[in-house]
N, C-alpha and C positions, 0 to 999 in steps of 0.2 A: 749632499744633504740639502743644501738650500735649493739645489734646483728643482727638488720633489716638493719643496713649499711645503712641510709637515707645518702644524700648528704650533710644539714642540720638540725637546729634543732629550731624553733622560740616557743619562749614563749610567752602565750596567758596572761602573768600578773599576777600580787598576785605572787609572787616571795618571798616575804618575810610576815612575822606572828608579827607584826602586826603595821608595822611603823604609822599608825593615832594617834595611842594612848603610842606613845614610847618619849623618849627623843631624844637626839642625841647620846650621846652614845651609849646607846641600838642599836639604828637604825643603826648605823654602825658596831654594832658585827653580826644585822641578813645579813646585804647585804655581810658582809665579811665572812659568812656562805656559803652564794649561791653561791658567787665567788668561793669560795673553791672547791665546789659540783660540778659546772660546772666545771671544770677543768679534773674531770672522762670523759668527752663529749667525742669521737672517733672526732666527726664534730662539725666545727661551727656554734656556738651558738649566734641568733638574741633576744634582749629582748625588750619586749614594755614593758609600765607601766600599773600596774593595779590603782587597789583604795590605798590598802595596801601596794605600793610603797611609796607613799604621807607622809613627815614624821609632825609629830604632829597636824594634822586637827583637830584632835579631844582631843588636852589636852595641850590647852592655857596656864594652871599651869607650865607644863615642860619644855614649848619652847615658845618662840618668833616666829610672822612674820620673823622678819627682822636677824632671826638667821641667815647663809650663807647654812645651811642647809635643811631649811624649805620647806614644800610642794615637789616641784618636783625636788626641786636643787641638792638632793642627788642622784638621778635616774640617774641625766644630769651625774656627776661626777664619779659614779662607776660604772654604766655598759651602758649610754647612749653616750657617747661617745660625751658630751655635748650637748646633745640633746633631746629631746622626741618623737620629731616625725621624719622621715629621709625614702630614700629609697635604691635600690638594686637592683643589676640585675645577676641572674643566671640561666648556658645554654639559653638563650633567652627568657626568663621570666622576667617581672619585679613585684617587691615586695614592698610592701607599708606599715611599718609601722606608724599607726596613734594613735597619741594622742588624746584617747577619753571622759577624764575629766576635767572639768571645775571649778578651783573652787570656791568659793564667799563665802561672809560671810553670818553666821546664820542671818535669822532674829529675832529679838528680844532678842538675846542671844548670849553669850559670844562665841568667837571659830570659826570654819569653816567648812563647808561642802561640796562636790561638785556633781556635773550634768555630765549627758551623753551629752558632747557637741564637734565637732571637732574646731567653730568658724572661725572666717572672715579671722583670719591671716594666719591659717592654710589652709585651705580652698586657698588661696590665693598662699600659696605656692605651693598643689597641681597642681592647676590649671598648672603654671608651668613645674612642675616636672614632669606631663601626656605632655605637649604640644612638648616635643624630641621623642615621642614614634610616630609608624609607627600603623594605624588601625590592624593591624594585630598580632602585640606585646601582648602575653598573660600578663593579668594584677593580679596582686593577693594582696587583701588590708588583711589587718589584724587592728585591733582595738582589744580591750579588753571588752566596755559595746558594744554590740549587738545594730545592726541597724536594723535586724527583729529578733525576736523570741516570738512565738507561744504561748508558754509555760506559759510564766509568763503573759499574759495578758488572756488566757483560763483560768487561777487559780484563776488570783488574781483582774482581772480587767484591764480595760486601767489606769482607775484613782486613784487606791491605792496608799494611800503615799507615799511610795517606787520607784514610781514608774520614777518620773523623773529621778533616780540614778543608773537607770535599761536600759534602751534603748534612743539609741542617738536622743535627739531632732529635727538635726539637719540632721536625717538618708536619709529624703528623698532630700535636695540639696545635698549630697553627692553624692548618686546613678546616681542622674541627671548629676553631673559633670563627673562621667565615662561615661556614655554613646555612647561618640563617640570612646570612646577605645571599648579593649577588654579583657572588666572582667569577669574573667571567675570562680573565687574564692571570698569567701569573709569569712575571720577564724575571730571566733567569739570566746571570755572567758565571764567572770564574773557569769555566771548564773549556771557556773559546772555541767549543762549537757549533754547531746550528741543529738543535733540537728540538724536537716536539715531540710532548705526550701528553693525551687527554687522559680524563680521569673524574669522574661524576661530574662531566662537560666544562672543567675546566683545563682550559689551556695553556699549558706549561712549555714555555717557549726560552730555550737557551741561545744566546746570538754569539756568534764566532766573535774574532776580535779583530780591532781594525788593523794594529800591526804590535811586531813583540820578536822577540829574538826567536820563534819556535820557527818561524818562517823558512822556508829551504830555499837553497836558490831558484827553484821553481815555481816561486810565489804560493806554494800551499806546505802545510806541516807535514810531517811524517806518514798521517793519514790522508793525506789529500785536503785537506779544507783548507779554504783560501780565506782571505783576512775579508770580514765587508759587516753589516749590522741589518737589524729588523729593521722595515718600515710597516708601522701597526696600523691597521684602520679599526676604529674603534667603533662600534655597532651598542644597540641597548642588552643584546643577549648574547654577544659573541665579540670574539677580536679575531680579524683574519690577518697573515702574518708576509710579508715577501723579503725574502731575505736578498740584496744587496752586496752584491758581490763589487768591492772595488780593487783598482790596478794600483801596486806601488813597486817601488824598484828594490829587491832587500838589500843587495848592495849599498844601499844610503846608511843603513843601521846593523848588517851585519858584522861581527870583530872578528 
């Protein structure tokens, strides 16, 4: 990434392995890992959260609710800037990090889980946060669960289980709420692959991941797709997209 000299570098999420099911210690030597990591950047570095941000959803035994660290608190604290959701404006661009998990408790069972959701308060804020910009202001959102993709409901269904925790509920008042801007980008994670689809000319671009246990020993997943990320050139009325295929060994992180 530094040798391509981007201006920036925004993180599509999943930044760390595997705060849902970690304690708090843990979880603060992975995020004090990625701190460290980033720190190699040439440019700065924007993070959103993913799912595996989240610390202890999923191991009630290790952590408390009401730990000060729980769920998103540690995101806010070490690379959020106390925050989850926020935005940004570069060379006359504006930039929209969105928090797009939601989470709530199981039902019938112990623990926590969460939804692809932005919600009312966020929502509220955007609303906002778009109303200083001029029609003409290029808009660029990012989320981490996808507000369209293809992929996983070609495969798997609209209504497979998985499937709330997959794409944003809430995908189509969002898009409604841009509308009177001009969105001209819309960067997608969670699903780790490399996708594109337009849609009243905006560009809904999902980027594979750089590396993750789905890896085969043939350095691509199940389906073929190899680990690597977008490099966006940003334009007044467009973002064109080249996806970045890089080389890693999975033997370094396969068990």
């Amino acid at each position: 990434m530094n040798a391509l000299k981007p201006d920036i570098a925004i993180s599509g999420g999943d930044l760390v392995e595997d705060a849902l099911i970690l304690n708090t210690e843990e979880a603060h030597e992975q995020y004090d890992l990625y701190i460290e990591l980033c720190k190699s950047f040439d440019m700065p570095v924007y993070d959103i959260m993913g799912n595996h941000e989240m610390v202890g959803l999923y191991a009630p035994d290790k952590i408390s609710p009401d730990h000060p660290d729980w769920g998103k608190e540690l995101f806010k604290k070490k690379v959020g800037g106390g925050k989850t959701y926020r935005s940004f404006n570069h060379k006359g661009a504006h930039f929209v990090l969105l928090d797009s998990l939601n989470i709530r408790k199981k039902e019938n069972e112990v623990g926590h889980t969460y939804i692809g959701l932005i919600g009312e308060e966020q929502m509220a804020w955007l609303k906002n946060d778009l109303a200083g910009l001029t029609p003409e202001t290029p808009v660029i959102a990012v989320s981490h669960v996808p507000c369209i993709t293809w992929w996983w409901v070609s495969r798997f269904g609209p209504f497979e289980p998985h499937g709330p925790r997959i794409i944003l509920h809430d995908g189509n008042e969002l898009i409604n709420l841009f509308k009177p801007y001009n969105l001209i980008g819309f960067l997608q994670g969670h699903v780790h692959i490399d996708e594109i689809y337009i849609y009243n000319n905006i560009k809904f671009v999902s980027s594979g991941a750089i590396m993750g246990v789905h890896w085969t020993d043939t350095n691509k997943d199940d389906e073929g797709n190899e680990p690597g990320f977008n490099l966006v050139h940003v334009f007044d009325d467009r973002i064109e997209t080249e996806y970045i295929c890089i080389g890693c060994d999975p033997s370094l992180y396969r068990k």
